[in-house]
C-alpha positions in Angstrom: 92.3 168.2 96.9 91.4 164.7 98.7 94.1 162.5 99.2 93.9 158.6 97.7 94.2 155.9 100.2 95.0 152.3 99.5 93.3 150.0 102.0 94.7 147.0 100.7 93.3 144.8 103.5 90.0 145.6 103.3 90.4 143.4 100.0 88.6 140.1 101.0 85.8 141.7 103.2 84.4 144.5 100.7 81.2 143.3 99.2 80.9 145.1 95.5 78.8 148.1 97.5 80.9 148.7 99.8 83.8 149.1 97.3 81.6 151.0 95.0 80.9 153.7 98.6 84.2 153.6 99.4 85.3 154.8 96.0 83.3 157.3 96.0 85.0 159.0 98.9 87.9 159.1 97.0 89.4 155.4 98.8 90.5 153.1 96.4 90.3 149.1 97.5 92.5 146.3 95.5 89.9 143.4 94.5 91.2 140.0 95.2 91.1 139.1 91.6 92.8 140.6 88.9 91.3 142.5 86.0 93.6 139.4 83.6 91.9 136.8 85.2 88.2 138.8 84.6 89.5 139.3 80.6 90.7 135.4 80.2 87.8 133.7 81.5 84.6 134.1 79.6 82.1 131.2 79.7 79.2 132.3 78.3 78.4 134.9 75.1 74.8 136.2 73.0 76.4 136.7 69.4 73.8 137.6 66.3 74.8 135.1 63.7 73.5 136.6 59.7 73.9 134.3 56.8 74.8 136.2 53.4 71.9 136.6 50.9 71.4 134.8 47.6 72.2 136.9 44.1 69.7 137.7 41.9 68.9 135.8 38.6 69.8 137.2 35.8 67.6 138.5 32.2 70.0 138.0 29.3 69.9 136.3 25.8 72.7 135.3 23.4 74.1 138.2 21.0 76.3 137.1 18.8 76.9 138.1 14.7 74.6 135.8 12.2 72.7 134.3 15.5 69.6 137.2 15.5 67.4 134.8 17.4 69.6 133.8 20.1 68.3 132.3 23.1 67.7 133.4 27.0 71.2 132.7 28.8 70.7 135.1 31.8 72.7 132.8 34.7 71.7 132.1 38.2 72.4 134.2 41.3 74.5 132.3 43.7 73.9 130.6 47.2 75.0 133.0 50.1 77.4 132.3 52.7 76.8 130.1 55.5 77.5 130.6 58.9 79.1 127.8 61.4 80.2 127.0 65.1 82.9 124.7 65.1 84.5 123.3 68.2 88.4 123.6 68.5 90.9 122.2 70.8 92.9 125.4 71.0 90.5 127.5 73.2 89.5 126.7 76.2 87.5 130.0 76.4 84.6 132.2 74.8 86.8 135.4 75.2 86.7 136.4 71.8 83.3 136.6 71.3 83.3 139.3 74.2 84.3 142.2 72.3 82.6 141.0 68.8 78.8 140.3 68.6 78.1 140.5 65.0 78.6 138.0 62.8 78.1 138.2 58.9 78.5 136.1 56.2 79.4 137.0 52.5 76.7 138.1 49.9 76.2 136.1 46.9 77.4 137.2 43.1 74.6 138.0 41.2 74.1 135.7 38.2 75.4 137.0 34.9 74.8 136.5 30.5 76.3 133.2 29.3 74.9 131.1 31.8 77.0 132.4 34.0 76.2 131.5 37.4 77.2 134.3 40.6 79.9 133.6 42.6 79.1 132.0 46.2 79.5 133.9 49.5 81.9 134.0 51.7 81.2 131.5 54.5 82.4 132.0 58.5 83.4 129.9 60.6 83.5 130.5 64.4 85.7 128.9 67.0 84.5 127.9 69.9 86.1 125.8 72.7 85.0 122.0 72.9 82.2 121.8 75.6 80.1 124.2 74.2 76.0 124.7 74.1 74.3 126.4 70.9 71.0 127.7 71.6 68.5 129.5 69.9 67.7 132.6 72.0 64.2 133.3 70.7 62.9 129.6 71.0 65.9 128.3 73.3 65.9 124.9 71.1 69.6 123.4 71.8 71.1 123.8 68.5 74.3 121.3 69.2 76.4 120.5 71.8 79.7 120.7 70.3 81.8 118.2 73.1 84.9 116.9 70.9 87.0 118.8 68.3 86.0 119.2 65.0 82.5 118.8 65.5 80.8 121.6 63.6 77.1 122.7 63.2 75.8 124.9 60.7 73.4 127.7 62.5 72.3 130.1 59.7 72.1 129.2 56.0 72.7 131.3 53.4 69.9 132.6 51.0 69.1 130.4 48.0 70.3 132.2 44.7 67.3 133.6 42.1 66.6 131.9 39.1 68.0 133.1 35.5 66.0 133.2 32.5 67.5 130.7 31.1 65.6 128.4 33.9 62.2 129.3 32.9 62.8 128.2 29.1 60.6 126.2 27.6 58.7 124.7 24.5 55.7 127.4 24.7 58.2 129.9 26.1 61.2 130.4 24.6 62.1 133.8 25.4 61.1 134.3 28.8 61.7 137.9 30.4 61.4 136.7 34.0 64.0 136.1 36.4 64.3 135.5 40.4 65.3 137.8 43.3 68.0 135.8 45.5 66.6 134.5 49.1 67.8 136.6 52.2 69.8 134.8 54.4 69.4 133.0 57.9 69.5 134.9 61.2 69.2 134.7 64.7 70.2 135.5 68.3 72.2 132.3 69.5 73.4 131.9 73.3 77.0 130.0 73.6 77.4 128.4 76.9 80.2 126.3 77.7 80.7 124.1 80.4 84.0 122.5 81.2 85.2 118.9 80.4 86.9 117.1 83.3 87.1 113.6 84.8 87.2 115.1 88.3 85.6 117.9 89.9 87.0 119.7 93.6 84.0 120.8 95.3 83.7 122.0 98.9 83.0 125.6 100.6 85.3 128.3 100.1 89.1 128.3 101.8 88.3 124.6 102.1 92.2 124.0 99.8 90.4 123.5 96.5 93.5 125.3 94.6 96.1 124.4 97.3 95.5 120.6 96.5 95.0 121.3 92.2 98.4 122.9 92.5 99.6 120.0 94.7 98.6 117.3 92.0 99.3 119.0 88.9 100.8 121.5 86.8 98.3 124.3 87.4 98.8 127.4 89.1 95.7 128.9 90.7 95.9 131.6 92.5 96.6 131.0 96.2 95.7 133.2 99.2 94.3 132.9 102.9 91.1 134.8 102.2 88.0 133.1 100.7 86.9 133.8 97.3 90.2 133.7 96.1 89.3 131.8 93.1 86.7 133.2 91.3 87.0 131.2 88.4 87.3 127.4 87.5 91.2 125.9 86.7 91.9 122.9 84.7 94.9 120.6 85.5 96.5 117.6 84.3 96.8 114.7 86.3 99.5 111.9 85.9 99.6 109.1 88.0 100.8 105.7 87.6 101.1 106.2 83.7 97.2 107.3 83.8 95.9 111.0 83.0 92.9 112.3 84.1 91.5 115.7 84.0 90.8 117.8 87.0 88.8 121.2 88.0 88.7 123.7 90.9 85.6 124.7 91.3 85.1 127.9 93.0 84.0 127.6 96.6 80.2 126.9 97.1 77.7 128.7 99.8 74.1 128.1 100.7 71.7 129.7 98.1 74.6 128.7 95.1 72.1 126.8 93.1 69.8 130.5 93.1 73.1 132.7 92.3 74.4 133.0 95.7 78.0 133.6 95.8 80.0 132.3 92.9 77.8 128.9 92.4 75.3 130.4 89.6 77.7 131.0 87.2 79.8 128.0 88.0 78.0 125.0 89.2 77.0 123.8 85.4 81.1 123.3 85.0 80.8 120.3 87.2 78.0 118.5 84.9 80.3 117.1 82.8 82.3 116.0 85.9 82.9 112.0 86.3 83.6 112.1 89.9 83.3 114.5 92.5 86.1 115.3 95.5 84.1 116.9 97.5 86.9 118.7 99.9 86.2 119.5 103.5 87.5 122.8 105.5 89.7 120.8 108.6 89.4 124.2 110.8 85.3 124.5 109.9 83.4 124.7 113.2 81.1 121.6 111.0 82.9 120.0 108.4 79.8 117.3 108.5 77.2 120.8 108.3 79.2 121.8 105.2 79.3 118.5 103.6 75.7 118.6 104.1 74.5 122.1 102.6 77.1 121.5 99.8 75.6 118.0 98.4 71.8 119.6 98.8 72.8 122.8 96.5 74.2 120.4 93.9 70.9 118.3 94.2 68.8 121.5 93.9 70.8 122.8 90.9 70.7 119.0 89.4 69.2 116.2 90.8 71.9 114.1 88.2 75.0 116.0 90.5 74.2 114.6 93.9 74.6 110.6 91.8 77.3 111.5 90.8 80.1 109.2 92.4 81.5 111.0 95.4 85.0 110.8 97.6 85.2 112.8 100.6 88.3 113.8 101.6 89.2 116.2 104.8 92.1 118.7 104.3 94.4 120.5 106.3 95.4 117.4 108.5 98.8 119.4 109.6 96.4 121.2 111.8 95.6 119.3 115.9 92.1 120.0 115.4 91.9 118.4 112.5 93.5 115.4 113.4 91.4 114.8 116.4 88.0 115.3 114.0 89.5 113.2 111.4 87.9 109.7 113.7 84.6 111.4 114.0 84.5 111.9 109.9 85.4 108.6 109.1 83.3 107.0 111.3 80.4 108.7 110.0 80.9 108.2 106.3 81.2 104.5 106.8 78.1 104.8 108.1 76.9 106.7 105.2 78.4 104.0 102.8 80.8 107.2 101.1 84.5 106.3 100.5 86.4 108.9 102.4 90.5 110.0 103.4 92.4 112.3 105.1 95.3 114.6 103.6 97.2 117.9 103.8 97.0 119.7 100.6 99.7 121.8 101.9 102.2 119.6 103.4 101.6 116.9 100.4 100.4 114.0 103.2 98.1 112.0 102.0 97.6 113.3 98.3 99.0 110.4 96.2 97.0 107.5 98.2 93.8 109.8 97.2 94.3 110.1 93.8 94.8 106.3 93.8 91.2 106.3 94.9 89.9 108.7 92.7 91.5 106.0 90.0 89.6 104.0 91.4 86.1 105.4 91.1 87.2 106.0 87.6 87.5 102.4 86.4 84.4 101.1 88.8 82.4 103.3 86.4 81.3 102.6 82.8 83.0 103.6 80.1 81.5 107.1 78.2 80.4 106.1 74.7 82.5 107.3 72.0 80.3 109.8 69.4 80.3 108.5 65.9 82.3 110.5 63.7 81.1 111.3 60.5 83.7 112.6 57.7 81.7 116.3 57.6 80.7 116.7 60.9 78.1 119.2 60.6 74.7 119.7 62.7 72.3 121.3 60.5 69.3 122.5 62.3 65.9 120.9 61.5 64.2 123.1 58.5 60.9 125.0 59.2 58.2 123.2 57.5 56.3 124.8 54.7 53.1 126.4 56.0 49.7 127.9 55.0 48.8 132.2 54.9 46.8 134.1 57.3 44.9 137.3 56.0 44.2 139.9 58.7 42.1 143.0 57.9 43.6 146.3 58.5 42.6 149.7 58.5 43.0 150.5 54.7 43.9 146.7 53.5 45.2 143.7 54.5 47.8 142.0 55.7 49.2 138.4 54.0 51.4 136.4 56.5 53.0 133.1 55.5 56.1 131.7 55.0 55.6 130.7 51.5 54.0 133.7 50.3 56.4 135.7 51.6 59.2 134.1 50.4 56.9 134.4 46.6 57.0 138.0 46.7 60.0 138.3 48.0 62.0 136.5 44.9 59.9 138.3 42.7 61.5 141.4 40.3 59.5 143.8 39.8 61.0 145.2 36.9 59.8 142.5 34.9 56.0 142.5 33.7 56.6 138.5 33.0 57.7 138.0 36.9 55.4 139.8 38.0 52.3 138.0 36.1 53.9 134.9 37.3 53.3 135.8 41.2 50.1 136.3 40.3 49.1 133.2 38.7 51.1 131.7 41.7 48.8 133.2 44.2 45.9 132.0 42.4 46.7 129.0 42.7 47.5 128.9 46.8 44.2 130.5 47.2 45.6 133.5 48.1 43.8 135.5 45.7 40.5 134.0 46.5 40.7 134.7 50.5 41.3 138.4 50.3 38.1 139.0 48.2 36.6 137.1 50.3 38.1 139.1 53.1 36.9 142.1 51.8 39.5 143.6 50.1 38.8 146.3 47.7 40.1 148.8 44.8 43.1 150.7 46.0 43.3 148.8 49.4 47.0 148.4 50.3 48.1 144.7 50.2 50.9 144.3 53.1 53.1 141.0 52.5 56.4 140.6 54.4 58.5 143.6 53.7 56.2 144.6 50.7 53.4 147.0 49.9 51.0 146.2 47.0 47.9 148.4 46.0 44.9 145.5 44.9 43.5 146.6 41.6 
């Protein structure tokens, strides 16, 4: 039997191949970051979001003693369940959508004698953290962007409910024996992305002190080690200075080729766009602090042109170092050239942190203030309707084909175990000219009629 070695300080140089070889000669390596950090971070989900379906009408008339002529009272079906994203305060996280795809709403009660109308469907309502994009994966439309808590958006409707026959009662028809099918509800592939909410993102290469200094100024505990890539994924902290509170990120560290999914700046660099103000932290024992600073500020251009606008303070770290302090001159000298407000500090040591985050303050209150969203009381985001639209007829081998959102919603409400229902879609494609276009199509004696889900033989 092979014996199992533990290489543990192979940990920060392994690349994902080279762990996946060396496991395969029976080696195991210890990854940097934990498996709990991999489970509680989750910034980004596909769910499949499926509205409940409308009840069916019902065919019913009144039957009680001495009333022999009663009249219809069949009820209508009732609306299905909708389904919501709503933003809450709570999570700070898409983790529970990572296990769960599949969303469903509640069918609708079908509609009942007595004018009794079906019961609704269940509606759902899913959490999701505040900060979070909705888009439609098939068209990628932005659905919402749910920023503040309690904003809510509705993302699939539930079917409309079929008609009783006590609807289609009238003078000339007082009996009708016709009733509705109930809609089918909404659905569709939606694509969550959130992107964090902060006054003040850390930017700067990796091992530059990102988490060092986030630890320094707040209550956050990032993990900490002398190996780079040690965060792998962004931390939030509270800042409290001078009875002000601001919110700061980590992001993790930054390479050349981030803005094309190089190193960790793909998945992370969208976290900064909310961002206020950037500290864009530079690596004291770097062979080129200014060469990082450079490549830095051009991936955040290349990602977003808006990032590199953003307000910047540069601040070198690790000052309890001699080689730092005799580069410190040279940096400050250059970014007054550059016109870029810039300090020194040990994130370690402490030196230096409070007189920057008096600066930071500052670049705060030299900027506009954000305007506030107006409230409504039901803050809900309904997605714009599809407008109502002609037919096509396509000839195919042995019939045709009928495609159109109208028509196909027609058929698709019509039962089909009433005559009466089904000589009223008839006179309804008559009148659309849908009768009219398939002869003229072509369409002849026992050619099959294909219209949504449906298969009619023309006669």
């Amino acid at each position: 039997m092979g014996t199992v070695r533990r290489a543990e300080n192979l940990s920060c140089k392994a690349s994902r191949r080279d762990v996946r070889q060396v496991l395969d000669t029976g080696i195991s390596i210890m990854y940097p970051r934990s498996q709990e950090m991999n489970r509680l971070f989750f910034d980004e989900a596909r769910i499949r979001v499926e509205a409940g379906a409308g009840g069916d009408g019902c065919v019913s008339f009144r039957r009680e003693k001495h009333v022999p002529l009663g009249g219809p009272n069949g009820g209508n079906g009732g609306p299905g369940g909708d389904v919501y994203l709503e933003a809450d305060r709570h999570l700070n996280t898409l983790i529970n959508f990572k296990g769960r795809r599949h969303f469903k709403a509640g069918r609708a009660g079908h509609g009942q004698g007595q004018n009794k109308q079906g019961q609704k469907g269940k509606e759902i309502t899913l959490r999701v953290p505040p900060g979070t994009l909705v888009r439609d994966t098939e068209t990628a439309e932005l659905l919402a962007d749910l920023r503040t808590a309690g904003q809510k958006v509705l993302v699939a409707q539930g079917g409309r409910g079929g008609l009783g026959n006590a609807a289609f009662a009238s003078p000339t028809n007082q009996a009708p024996r016709i009733a509705e099918r109930g809609d089918q509800g909404e659905s569709r592939w939606l694509v969550l992305e959130m992107k964090l909410i902060a006054d003040v993102g850390i930017v700067g290469c990796p091992n530059a002190g990102k988490s060092t200094l986030l630890a320094a100024v707040s209550a956050a505990r990032p993990k900490i080690a002398d190996y780079p890539f040690t965060t792998l994924v962004p931390n939030l902290g509270m800042v409290s200075i001078e009875d002000r509170d601001f919110v700061m990120v980590d992001i993790p560290g930054l390479i050349e080729g981030a803005h094309a999914g190089a190193g960790l700046g793909h998945d992370f660099l969208r976290h900064i766009e909310r961002t206020r103000v950037l500290v864009h932290l530079l690596d004291g024992a770097s062979a080129d602090p200014l060469q990082d600073l450079d490549g830095i500020n051009e991936e955040l251009k290349l990602f977003n042109p808006g990032l590199a606008s953003k307000p910047q303070l540069v601040v070198l770290n690790k000052m309890d170092l001699p080689q730092t302090q005799e580069l410190w001159p040279l940096i400050e000298e250059e970014m007054g050239s550059r016109g870029v407000p810039a300090c020194s500090i040990s994130a370690a040591t402490g030196s230096g942190v409070r007189q920057m985050l008096y600066r930071v303050l500052q670049l705060l209150d030299s900027l506009p203030e954000e305007p506030e969203m107006v409230r409504q009381e039901t803050a809900v985001f309904r997605p714009p309707k599809e407008e109502e639209e002609g037919f096509t007829i396509t000839v195919e081998e042995g019939g045709v084909r009928v495609q159109g959102k109208r028509v196909e919603r027609l058929v698709a409400r019509t039962d089909w175990r009433y005559d009466e229902s089904v000589r009223r879609l008839h006179r309804t494609l008559e009148r659309l000219g849908v009768t009219k276009a398939m002869e003229e199509a072509g369409v002849q004696n026992g050619d099959t009629v294909y219209i949504g889900d449906t298969e009619l033989e023309w006669s």
